[in-house]
C-alpha positions in Angstrom: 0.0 0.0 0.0 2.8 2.6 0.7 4.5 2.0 -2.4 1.4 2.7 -4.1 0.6 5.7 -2.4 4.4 6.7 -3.5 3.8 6.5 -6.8 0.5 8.2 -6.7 1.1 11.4 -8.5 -2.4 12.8 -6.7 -1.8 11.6 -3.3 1.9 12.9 -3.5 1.0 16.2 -4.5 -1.7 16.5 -2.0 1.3 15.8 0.4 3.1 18.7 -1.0 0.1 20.8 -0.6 0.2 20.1 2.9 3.7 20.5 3.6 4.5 23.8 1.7 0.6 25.2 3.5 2.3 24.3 6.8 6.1 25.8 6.0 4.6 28.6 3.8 7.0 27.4 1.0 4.8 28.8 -1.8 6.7 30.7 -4.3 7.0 34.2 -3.3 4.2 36.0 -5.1 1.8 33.7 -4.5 3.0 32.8 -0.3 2.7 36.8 0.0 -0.9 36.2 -1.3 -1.8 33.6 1.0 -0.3 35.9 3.9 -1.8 38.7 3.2 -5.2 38.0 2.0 -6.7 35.1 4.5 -10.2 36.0 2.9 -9.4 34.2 -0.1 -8.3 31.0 1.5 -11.0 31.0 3.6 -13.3 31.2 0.5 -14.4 27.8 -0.3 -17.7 29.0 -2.8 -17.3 27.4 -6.1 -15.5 30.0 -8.8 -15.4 32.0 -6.0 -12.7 35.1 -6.0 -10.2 32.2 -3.7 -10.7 29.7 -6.7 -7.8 31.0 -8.4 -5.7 31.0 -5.4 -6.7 27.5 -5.0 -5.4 26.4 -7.9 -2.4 28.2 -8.3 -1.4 26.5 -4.6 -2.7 22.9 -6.4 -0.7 23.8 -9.6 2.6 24.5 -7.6 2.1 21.4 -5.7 1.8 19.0 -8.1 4.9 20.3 -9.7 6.6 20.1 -6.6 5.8 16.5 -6.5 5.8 15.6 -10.5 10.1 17.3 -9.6 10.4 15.3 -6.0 12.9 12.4 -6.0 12.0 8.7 -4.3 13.5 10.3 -1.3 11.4 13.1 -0.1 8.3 11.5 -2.0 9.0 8.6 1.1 9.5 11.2 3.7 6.5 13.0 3.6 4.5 9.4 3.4 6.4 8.7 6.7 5.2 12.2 8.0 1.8 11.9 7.2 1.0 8.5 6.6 2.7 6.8 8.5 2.1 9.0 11.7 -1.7 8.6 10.7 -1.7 4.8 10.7 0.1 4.8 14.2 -2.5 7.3 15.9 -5.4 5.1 14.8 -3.7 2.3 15.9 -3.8 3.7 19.0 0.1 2.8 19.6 2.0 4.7 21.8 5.0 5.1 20.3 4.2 7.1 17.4 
């Protein structure tokens, strides 16, 4: 299953959504967008004015991940994934 997920082209670039949302690793136009105008993120209407936002954070996520080696394709599986699958084990050594 993880090596699937690895080679999943939408599941790794839903990862690098994630990741570059939470280090605000956008490039710089668009991460001063996201900063500065919470309103549009916030906006979930459909063709709303923070549909184009939207995509331009999906569109530089997916190249992130169509340009991301084995390597940091695996890390962020064992960020997110694999963390996930420990909590709802219930294991205690996550």
């Amino acid at each position: 299953m993880r090596d699937e997920l690895l080679q999943n082209h939408d599941v790794t670039s839903t990862l690098f959504l994630i990741e570059m949302a939470r280090n605000h690793a956008f490039s710089p136009d668009l991460q001063h967008t996201i900063d500065t105008r919470p309103d549009l993120i916030r906006d979930s209407s459909f063709m709303g004015p923070g549909e184009e936002l939207r995509k331009q954070m999906v569109s530089e996520a997916s190249a992130r991940a169509q340009t991301a080696t084995h390597a940091e394709r695996d890390q962020l599986v064992n960020r997110y994934y694999d963390k996930t699958l420990c909590e709802r084990s219930g294991s205690g050594s996550c």
